[in-house]
N, C-alpha and C positions, 0 to 999 in steps of 0.2 A: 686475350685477357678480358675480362669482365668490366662493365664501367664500373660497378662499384668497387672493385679492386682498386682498379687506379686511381679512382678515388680517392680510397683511402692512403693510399702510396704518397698522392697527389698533396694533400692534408696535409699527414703527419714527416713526411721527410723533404718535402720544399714550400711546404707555406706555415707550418707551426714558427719557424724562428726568424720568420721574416716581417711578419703582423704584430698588431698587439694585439692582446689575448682578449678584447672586445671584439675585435676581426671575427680571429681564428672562430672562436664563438658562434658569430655568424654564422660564416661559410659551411661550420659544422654542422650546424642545424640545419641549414640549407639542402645541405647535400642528406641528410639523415629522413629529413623529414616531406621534403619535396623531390627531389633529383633520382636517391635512388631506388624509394617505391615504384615510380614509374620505367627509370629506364638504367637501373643498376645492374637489372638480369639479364641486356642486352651484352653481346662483344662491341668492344672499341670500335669494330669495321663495319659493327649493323647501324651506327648511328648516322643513318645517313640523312640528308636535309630533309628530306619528306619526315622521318620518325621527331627528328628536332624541332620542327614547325609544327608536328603535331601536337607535343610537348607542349610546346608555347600557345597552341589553342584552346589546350587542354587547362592548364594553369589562369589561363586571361578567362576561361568561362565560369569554372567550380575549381581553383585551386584556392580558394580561402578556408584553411583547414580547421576554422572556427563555427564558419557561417554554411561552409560548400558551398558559398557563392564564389563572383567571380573575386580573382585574387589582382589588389591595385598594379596599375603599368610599373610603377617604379620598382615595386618588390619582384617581377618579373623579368625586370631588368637586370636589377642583383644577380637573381640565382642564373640566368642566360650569359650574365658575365664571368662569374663561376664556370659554367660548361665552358666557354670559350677559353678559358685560361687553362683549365688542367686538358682540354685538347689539345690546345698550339701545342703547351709541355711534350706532350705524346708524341706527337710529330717532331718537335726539336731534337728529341731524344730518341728517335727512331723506334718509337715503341708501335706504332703506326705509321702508314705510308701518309695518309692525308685525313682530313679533318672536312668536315660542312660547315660548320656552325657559325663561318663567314655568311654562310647565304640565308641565314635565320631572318625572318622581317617581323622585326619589333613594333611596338605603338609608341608612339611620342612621348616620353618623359612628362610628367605632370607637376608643376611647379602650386606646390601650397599655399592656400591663401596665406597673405598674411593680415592677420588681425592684431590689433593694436588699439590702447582703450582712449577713448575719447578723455580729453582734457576735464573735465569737471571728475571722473570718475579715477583720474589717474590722482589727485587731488584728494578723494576722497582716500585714496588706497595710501598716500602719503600721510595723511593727520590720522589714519588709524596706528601705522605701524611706527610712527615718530612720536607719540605718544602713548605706545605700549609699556606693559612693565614688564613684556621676555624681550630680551635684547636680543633674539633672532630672529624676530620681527624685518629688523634693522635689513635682513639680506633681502626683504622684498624693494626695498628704496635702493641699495647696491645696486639692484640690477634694473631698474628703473632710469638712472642716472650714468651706469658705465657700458651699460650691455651685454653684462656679464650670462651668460648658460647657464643653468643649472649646477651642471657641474664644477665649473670655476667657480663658482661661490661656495660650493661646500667643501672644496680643496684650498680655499685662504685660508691663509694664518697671518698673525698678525704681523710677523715677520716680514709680510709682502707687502707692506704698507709703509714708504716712505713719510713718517709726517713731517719732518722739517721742509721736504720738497715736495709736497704733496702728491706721491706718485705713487700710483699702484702696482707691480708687476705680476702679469698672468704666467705662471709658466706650468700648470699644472692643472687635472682634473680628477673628480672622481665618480665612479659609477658605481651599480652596480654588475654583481656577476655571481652566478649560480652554480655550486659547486657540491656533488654526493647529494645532491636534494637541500641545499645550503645556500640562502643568499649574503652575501655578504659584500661589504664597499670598499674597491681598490682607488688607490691612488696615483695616478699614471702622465705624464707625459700626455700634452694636447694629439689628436690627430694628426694634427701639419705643421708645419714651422712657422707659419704665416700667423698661428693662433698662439705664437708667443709673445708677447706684447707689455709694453708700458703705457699705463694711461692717466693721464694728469685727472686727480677730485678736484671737484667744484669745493669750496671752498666750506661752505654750508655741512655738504657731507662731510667734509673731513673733521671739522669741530664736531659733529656729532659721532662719528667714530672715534675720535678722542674720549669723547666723554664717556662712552662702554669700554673702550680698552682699560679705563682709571678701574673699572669693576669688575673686568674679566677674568677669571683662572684660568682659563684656557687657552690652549696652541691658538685655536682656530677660531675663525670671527664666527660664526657659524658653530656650534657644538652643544653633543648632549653634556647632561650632567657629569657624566664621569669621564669629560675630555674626550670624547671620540665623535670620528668624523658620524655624520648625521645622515641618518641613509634618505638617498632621493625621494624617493617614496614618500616615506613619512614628512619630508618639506614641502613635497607637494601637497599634500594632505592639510599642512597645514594654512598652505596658501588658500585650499579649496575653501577650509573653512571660513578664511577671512571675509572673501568674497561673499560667499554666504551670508556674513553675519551684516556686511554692507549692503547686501541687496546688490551686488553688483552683477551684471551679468556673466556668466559663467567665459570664461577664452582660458586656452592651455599657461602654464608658467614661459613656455617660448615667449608668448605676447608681452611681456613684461622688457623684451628684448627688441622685440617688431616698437613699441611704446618707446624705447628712447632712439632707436634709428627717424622713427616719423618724427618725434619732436624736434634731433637735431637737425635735419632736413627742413623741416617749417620754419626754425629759426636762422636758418641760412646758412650752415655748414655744408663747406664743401665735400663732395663724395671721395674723394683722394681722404682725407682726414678721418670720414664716417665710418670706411673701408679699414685703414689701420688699426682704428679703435675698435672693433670689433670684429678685428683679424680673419676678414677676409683675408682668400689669397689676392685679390686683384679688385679694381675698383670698378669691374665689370659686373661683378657680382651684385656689387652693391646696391648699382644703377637699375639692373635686373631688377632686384626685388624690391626697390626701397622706392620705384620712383612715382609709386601710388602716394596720394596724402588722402586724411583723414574725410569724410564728407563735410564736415562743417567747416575743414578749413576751407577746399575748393567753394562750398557755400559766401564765407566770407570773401575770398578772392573776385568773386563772380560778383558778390556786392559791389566791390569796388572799384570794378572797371565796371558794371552797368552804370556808375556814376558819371560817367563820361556819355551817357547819353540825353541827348537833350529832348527833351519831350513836353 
């Protein structure tokens, strides 16, 4: 059998109803546009660790199918754990006697900066959108303050807002997805269970979430005019502009997320707690990536133990 056969076997009759369809997504285009131009016209049996290493040399040099430069370690990693899965499959199922693609040698996973906006500018991004006059302003300070993704912000409704006890619940997101040449925005279940979550407002935000709710028609804290959910895109777009119009320097809408991990960290919240609220699976995660701080805090830190030197 063909790799792109099994492939497609591999796909559509044991991984379509297993993923969510952001997944399947992926994997498809993975396989469509990487995996079986190159090694779909091989049999199952010729994919031997030489041909699969070459793949992967091939991919890490000119697999960026934008630029035909080299394509990032991580997205190389994806599609290599793609091969690996619908082969073990092959082999469990006796569709093949054995598989390589245990002996594949990857590059190290590349852990993202993360950027997060210094305190005078987070400040700044705060008195613009707390004094706006579009109340979806409001979701840049949301996620400033709870650590919300993109997506959990634009899948609230105001329903998930406890205000007598001021508790939020996350249990929901929305993306993008592209359909018959069609984008359009689903509403789905988080990736993990761990990104289900309850997380107490600051006290500040929740009075000012009150006071749009007193105005709002809509489901959702977040929404266009005609009550629908508000595609990514477009709030990012709008986020760009903000920035813009502040002069502030350009960082992705993630950094709005990386911005309240630093701050509760600088103000002394524990990573067991940091980790919850921003539903990690584990509080290793968090330590990983969170346990950089700002430069001008270490700047100030460094002030004040140089105070202890007598000179």
């Amino acid at each position: 059998m063909k790799t792109k056969q099994w492939l497609d076997i591999w796909l559509n009759k044991y991984v379509k109803h297993t993923v969510k369809l952001r997944t399947f997504d992926r994997y498809k285009y993975n396989v469509e546009k990487h995996i079986n131009p190159e090694l779909g016209g091989y049999q199952l049996e010729e994919l031997t660790a030489g041909v699969l290493q070459d793949f992967v040399l091939k991919k890490l040099e000119r697999g960026n199918l934008k630029t035909g430069g080299p394509l990032a370690n991580n997205s190389v990693i994806g599609i290599v754990n793609i091969i690996k899965s619908a082969l073990a499959l092959a082999v469990s199922l006796e569709v093949i006697d054995k598989e390589y693609s245990k002996k594949i040698k990857l590059p190290a996973p590349t852990e993202k900066p993360v950027n997060a906006f210094e305190k005078h500018e987070q400040q700044k991004l705060e008195q613009f959108c707390l004094n706006s006059k579009k109340a979806n302003h409001i979701g840049i300070v949301i996620c400033l303050y709870t650590g919300l993704r993109i997506g959990e912000l634009l899948a609230l409704a105001w329903d998930d807002i406890d205000f007598a006890n001021g508790l939020m619940r996350v249990d929901k997101e929305a993306y993008r997805n592209k359909q018959n040449g069609q984008w359009y925005t689903i509403i789905d279940k988080p990736k993990t269970k761990s990104s289900i979550r309850v997380i107490p407002l600051p006290k500040t935000l929740l009075a000012k979430l009150k006071e749009i709710k007193k105005k709002s028609k809509h489901e959702h804290v977040i929404s266009t005019n005609k009550n629908t959910i508000v595609d990514t895109r477009s709030y990012q777009k709008t986020y760009e502009r903000i920035l813009k119009k502040l002069n502030i320097p350009y960082k992705n809408f993630h950094s709005l997320r990386h911005t309240f991990a630093t701050r509760a960290i600088e103000m002394g919240m524990d990573i067991k707690t940091l980790s919850e609220i921003l539903g990690h699976k584990n509080p290793v995660v968090t330590l990983t990536r969170y346990t950089h701080s700002m430069m001008s805090y270490k700047t100030d830190m460094m002030n004040k133990m140089g105070k202890m030197l007598a000179v």
